[in-house]
C-alpha positions as CSV (number, residue, x, y, z in Angstrom):
1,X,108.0,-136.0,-112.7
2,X,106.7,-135.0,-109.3
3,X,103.9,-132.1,-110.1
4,X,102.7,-129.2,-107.2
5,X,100.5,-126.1,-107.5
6,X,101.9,-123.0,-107.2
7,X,99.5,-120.3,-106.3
8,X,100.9,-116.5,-107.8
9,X,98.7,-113.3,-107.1
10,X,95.7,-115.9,-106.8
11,X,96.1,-118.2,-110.2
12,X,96.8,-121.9,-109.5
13,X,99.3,-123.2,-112.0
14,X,100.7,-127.1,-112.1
15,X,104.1,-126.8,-111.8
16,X,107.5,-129.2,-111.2
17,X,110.3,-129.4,-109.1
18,X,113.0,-129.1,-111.3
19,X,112.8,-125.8,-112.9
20,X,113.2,-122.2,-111.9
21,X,109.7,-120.3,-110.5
22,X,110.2,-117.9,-113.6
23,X,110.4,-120.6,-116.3
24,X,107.8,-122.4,-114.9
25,X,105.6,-119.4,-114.7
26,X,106.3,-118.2,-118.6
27,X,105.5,-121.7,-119.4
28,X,101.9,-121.3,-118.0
29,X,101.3,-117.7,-119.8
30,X,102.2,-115.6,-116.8
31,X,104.8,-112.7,-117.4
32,X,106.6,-111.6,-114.2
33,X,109.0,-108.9,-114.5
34,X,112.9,-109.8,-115.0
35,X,115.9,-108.5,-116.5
36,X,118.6,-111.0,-115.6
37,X,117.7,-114.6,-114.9
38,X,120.7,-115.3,-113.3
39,X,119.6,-113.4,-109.3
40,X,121.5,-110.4,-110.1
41,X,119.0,-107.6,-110.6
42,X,116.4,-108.5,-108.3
43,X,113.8,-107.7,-110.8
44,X,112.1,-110.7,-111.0
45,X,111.4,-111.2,-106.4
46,X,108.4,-111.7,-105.3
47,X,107.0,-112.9,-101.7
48,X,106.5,-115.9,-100.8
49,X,103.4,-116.8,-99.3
50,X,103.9,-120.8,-98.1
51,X,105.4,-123.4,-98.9
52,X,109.3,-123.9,-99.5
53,X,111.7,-123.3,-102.2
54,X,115.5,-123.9,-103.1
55,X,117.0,-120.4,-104.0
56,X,120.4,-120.5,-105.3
57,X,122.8,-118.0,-104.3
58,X,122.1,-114.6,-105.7
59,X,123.6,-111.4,-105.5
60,X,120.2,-109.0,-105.3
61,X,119.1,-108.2,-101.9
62,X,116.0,-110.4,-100.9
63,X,114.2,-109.4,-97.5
64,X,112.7,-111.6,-95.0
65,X,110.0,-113.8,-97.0
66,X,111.2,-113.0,-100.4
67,X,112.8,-115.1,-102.9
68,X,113.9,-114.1,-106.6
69,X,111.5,-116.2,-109.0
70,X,114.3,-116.6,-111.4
71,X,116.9,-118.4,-109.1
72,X,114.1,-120.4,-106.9
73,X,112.9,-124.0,-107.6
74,X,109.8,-125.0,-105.7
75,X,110.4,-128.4,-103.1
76,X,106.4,-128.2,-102.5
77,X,102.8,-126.6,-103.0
78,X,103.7,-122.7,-102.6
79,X,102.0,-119.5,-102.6
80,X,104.0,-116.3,-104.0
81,X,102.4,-112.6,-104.8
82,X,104.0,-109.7,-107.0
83,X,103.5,-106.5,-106.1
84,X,102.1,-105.9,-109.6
85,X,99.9,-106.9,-111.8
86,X,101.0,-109.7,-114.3
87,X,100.6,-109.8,-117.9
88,X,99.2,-113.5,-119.0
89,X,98.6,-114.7,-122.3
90,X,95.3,-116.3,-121.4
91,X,92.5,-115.6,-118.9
92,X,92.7,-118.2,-117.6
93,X,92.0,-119.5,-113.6
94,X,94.0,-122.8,-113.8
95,X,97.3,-122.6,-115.9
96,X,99.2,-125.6,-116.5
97,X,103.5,-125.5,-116.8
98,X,104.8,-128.6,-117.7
């Protein structure tokens, strides 16, 4: 399993590239916002920083820089901000999604 860091509204998280932004994210504590999981709300978009990801097609508009955490699966380190605070389950600086 090939691990990255992805960076969301400043907390570092280990992460994979195999599963979806939002499940990786839930994994580590962090709560975005969703309603779908399946990029038809748009809900659950967020900006993305750096770094690239492979969004599947979706049917919620996404503007330039945006992708939808739900349908995106990280290809390397990225950087991505809500324009919200998240809820977490811990306080944590460095969460860890296996």
């Amino acid at each position: 399993m090939s691990q990255l860091t992805i960076t969301v509204n400043g907390i570092k998280v280990c992460g994979n590239r195999h599963e979806p932004l939002l499940t990786q994210l839930e994994k580590a504590g962090i709560k975005p916002e969703y309603q779908c999981r399946n990029g038809m709300c748009g809900a659950c978009r967020c900006k993305l920083v750096s770094g690239t990801v492979t969004q599947s097609e979706t049917l919620a508009f996404v503007g330039p820089n945006e992708v939808l955490s739900c349908c995106s699966i990280p290809q390397q380190n990225i950087e991505i901000n809500f324009d919200y605070q998240l809820n977490t389950q811990q306080p944590f600086k460095t969460k860890i999604a296996l």
